[in-house]
Structures are given as structure tokens and as C-alpha cells.
N, C-alpha and C positions, 0 to 999 in steps of 0.2 A: 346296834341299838335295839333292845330287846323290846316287848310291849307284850300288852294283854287283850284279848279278845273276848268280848263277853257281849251276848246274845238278851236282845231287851225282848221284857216279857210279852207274849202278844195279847195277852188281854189289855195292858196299858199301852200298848201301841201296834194297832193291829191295821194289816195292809188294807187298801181299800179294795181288793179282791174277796177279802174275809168280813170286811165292816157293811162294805153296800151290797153284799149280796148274800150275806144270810142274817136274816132278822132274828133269827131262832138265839144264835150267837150271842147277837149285841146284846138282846134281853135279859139273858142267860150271864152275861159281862157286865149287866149295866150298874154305872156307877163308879167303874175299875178304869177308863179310858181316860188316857193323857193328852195322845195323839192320833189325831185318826191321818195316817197315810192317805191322802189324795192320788194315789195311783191304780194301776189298768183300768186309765181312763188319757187319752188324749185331746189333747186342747185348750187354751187356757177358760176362754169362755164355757168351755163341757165341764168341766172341774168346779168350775163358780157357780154354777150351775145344780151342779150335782149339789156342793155344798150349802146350798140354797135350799132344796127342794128335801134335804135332808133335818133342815134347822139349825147346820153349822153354821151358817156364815154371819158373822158379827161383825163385820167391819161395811161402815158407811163406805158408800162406791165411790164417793166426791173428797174424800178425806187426803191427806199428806199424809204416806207412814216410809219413816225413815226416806225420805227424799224421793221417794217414788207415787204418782197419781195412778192410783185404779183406774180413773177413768179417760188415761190416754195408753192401757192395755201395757205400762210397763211388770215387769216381775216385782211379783211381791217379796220381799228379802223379810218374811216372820214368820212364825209358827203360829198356826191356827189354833188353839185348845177348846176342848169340848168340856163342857159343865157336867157333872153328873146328872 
């Protein structure tokens, strides 16, 4: 079974190595971003956190999303999208 390999672009989805730690970047990107990768960063709480203190996080803590409560620290099963 043969398959293809294709490499997504990083200004629409760029690590959270390259998103939270150079501002120069995101400015320079802004507008272009789909996904912002929540990684190298551990923890679920530091991650919500981060995405918080960033202006990403849109989702109510007390809400139901796909059968899972935020706020008894289950995994979140959705993608977070960022606004231009």
C-alpha cells in the first residue's frame, strides 16, 4: 500500500517551539495561522495555561465537548483554532 507524504506549511501550523517563543515570527505570520501546535511544553494544566495567557483559549472550562468535562482534567479530543 503505497501513500504520500506531504509536509504542512509552517506558517499555517507552526510548533509551539516556533509560535511561543519568537514573537518576531508570529507578527511577521500574522494572519497565516490555522494551528498553533501546543508543544514543548508539558502538562496539561501548563499548556491551558500557556494557551490562556497567549489569547488562545476559547473554550468555556465548565462546558461538555464531545463527552469530555474540562473541568474534571479529562483530554480534550478537538483542535483549538486561532483567529487571524
Amino acid at each position: 500500500m503505497g501513500g504520500s507524504l506531504y509536509l504542512l506549511p509552517q506558517a499555517a501550523f507552526p510548533t509551539g517551539g516556533l509560535y511561543f517563543k519568537n514573537q518576531t515570527w508570529v507578527q511577521e505570520t500574522k494572519g497565516l495561522h490555522v494551528i498553533i501546535h501546543n508543544n514543548y511544553i508539558t502538562g496539561f494544566e501548563k499548556k491551558i495555561k500557556r494557551f490562556r495567557d497567549f489569547g488562545l483559549w476559547f473554550v468555556d472550562d465548565y462546558a461538555v465537548l464531545e463527552g469530555y468535562k474540562l473541568a474534571e482534567g479529562y483530554i480534550l479530543r478537538m483542535s483549538l483554532y486561532c483567529g487571524a
